[in-house]
N, CA and C of each residue as an Amber inpcrd file, in Angstrom:
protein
   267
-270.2340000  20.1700000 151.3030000-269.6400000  18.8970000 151.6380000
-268.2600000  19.1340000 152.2460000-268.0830000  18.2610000 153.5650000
-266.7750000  18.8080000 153.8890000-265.5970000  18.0410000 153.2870000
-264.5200000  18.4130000 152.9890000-262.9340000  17.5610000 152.4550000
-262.4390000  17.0540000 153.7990000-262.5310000  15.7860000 154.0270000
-261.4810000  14.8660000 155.0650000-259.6970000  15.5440000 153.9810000
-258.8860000  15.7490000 155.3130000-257.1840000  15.9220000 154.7260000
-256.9580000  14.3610000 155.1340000-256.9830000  13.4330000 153.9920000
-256.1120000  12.0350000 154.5220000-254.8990000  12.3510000 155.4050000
-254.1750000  12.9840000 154.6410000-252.9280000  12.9000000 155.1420000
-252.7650000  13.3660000 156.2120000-253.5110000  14.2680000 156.7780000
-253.4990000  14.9670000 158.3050000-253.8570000  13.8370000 159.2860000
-254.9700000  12.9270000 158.3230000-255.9810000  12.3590000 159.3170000
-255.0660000  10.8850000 159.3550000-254.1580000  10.8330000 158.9610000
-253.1760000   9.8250000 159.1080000-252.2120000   9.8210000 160.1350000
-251.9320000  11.0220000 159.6860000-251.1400000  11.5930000 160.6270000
-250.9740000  11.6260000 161.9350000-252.0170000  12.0950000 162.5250000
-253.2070000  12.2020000 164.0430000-253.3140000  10.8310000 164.2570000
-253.9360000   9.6200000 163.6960000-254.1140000   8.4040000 163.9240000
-252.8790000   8.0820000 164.5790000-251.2800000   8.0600000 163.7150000
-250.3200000   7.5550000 163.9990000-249.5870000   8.0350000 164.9290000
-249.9180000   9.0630000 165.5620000-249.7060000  10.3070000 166.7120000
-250.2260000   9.5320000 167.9310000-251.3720000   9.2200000 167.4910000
-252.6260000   8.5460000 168.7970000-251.7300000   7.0500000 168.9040000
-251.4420000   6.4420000 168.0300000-250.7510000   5.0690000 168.5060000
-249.7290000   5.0280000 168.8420000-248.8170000   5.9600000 168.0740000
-247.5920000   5.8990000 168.4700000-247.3890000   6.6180000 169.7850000
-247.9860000   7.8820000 170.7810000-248.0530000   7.9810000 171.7650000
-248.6830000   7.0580000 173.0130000-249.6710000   6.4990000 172.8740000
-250.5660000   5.3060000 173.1230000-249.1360000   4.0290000 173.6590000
-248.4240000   3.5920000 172.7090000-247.8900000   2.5890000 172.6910000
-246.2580000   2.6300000 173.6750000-246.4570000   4.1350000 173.6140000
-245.2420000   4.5230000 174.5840000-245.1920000   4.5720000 175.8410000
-247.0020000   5.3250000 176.1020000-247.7060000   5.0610000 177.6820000
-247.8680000   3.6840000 178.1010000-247.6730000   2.5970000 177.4880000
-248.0940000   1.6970000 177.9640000-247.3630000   1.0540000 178.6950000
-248.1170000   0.7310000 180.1050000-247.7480000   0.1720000 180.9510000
-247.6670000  -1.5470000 180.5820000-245.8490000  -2.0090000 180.5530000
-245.5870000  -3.4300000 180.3880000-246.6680000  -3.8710000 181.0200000
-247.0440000  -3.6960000 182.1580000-247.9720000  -5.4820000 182.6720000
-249.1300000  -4.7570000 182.2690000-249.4840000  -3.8500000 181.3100000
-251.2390000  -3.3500000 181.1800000-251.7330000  -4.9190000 180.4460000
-253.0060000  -4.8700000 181.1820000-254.1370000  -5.4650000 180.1730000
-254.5470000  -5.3960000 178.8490000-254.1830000  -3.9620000 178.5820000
-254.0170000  -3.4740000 176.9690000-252.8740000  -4.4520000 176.4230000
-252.0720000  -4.4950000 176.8310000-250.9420000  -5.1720000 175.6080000
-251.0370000  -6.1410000 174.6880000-250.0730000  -6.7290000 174.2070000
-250.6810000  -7.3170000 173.1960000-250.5850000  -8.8750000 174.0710000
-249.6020000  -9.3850000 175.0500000-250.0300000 -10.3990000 175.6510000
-250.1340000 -10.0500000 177.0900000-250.6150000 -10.8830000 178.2420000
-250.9590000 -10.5790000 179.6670000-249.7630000 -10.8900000 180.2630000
-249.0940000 -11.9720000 179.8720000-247.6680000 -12.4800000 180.5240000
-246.7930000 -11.2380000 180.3290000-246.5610000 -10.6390000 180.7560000
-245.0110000  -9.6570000 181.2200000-243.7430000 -10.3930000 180.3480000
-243.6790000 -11.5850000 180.8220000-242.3860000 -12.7570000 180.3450000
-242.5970000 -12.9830000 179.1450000-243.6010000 -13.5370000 178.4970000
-243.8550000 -13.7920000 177.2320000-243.5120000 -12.6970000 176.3530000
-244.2000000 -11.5220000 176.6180000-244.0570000 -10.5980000 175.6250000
-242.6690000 -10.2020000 175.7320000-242.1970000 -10.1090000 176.5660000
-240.2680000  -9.5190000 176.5570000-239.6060000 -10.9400000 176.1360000
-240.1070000 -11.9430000 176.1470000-239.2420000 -13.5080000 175.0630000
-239.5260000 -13.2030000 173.7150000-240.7940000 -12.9400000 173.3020000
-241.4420000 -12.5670000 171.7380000-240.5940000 -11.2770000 171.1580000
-240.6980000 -10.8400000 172.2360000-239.6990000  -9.3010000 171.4220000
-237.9450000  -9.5300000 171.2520000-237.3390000 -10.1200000 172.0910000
-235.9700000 -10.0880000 172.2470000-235.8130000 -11.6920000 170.9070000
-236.5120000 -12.6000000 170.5910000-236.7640000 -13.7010000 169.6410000
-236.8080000 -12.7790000 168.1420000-238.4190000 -11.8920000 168.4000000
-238.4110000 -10.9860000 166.8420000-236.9830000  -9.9600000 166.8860000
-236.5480000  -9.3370000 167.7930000-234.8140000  -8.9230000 167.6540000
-233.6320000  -9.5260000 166.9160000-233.7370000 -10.8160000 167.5950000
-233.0100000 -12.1980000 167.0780000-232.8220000 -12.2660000 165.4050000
-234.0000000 -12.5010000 165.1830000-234.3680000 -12.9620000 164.0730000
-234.3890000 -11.6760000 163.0600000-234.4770000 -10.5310000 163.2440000
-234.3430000  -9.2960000 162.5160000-232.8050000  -9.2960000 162.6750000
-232.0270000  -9.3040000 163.1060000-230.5170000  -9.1890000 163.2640000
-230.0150000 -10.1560000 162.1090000-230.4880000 -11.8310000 162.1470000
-230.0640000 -12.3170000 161.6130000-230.3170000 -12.2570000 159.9830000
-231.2430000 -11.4470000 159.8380000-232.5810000 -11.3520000 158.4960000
-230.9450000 -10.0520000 158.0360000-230.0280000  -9.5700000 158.3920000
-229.3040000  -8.5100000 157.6760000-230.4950000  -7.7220000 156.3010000
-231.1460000  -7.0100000 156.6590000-232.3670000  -6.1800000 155.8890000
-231.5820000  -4.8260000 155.8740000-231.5980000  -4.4790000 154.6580000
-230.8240000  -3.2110000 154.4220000-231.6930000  -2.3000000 154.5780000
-230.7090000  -0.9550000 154.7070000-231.5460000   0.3240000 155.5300000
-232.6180000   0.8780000 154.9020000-233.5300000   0.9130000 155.5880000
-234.8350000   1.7250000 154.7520000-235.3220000   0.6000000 153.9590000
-235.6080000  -0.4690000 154.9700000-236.5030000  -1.3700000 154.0920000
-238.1640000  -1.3260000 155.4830000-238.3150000  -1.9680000 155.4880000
-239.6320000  -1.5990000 155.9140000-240.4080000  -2.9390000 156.5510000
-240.5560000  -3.2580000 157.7930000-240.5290000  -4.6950000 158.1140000
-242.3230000  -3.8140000 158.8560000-243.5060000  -4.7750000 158.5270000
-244.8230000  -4.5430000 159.0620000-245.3330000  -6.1190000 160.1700000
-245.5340000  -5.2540000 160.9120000-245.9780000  -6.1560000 162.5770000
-247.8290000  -6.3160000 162.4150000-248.3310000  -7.1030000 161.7610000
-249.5870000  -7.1120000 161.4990000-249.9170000  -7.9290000 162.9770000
-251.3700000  -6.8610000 163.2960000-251.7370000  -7.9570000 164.8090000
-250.7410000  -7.1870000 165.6400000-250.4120000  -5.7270000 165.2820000
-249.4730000  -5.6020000 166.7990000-250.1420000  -4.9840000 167.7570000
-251.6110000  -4.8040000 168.3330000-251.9120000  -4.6100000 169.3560000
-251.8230000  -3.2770000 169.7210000-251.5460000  -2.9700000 170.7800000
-251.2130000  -1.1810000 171.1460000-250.1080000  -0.8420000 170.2710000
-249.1950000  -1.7780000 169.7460000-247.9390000  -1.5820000 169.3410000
-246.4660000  -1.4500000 170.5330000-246.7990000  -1.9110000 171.8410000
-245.5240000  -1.9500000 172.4990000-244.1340000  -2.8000000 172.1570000
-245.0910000  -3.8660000 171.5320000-243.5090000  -4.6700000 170.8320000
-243.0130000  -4.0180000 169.4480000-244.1700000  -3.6520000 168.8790000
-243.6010000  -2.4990000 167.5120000-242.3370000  -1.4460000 168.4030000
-242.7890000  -1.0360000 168.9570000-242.0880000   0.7460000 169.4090000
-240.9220000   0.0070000 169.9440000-241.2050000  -1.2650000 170.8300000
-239.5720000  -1.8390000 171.5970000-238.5570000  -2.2920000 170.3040000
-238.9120000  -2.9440000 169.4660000-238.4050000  -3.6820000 168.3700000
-237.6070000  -2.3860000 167.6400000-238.6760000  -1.4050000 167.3740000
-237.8500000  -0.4670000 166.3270000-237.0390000   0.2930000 167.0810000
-236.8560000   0.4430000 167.9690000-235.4880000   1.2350000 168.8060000
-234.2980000   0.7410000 168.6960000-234.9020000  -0.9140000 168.2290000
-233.1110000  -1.8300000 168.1340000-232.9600000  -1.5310000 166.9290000
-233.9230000  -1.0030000 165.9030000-233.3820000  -1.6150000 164.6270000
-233.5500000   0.4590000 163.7640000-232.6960000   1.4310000 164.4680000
-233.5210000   2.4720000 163.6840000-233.1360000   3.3310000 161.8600000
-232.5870000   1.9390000 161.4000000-232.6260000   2.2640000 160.5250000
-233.6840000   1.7980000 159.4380000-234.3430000   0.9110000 160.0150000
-235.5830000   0.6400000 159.4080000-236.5530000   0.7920000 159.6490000
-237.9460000   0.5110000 159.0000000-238.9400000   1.5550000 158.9510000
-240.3520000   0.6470000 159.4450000-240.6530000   0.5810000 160.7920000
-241.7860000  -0.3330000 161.2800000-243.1330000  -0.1090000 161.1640000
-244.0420000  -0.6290000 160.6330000-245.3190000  -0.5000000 160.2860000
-246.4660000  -1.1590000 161.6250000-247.1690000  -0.6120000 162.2130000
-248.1500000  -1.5820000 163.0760000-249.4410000  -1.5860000 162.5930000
-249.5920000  -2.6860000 162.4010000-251.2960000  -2.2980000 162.0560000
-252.3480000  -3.9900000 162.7700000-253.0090000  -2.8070000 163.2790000
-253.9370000  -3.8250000 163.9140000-255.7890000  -3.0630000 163.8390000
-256.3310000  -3.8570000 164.3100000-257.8400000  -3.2100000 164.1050000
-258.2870000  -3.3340000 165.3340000
């Protein structure tokens, strides 16, 4: 019987998205919306609102429904002391 390594195989997953989400081309069809505009209002709004949220360091804010994750990866560059989760199916 073979042993799956979770933790490797976690690992690799989050490798695959988190590279994935970096290639992505703003106006792709992949993203999480088609509007170009929309999604850069949704992100600079969730900015907004994380600024005003004062969340102390190493807390851990999760983007459920984030799609490739391009607004995850844009969002957490503003904020890198905290710890962004994406999860989508």
């Amino acid at each position: 019987m073979n042993m799956v390594d979770h933790s490797k195989l976690s690992k690799e997953i989050k490798q695959y998205w988190d590279e994935r989400a970096k290639r992505t081309d703003p106006d792709s069809k992949q993203a999480t919306t088609y509007d170009v505009f929309l999604r850069e209002l949704e992100i600079a709004k969730l900015k907004e609102k994380l600024e005003s949220a004062s969340l102390p360091e190493g807390s851990t804010v999760v983007d459920l429904g984030c799609g490739d994750g391009h607004s995850t990866v844009s969002i957490a560059a503003s904020f890198p002391s905290i710890h962004f989760v994406g999860v989508d199916w």
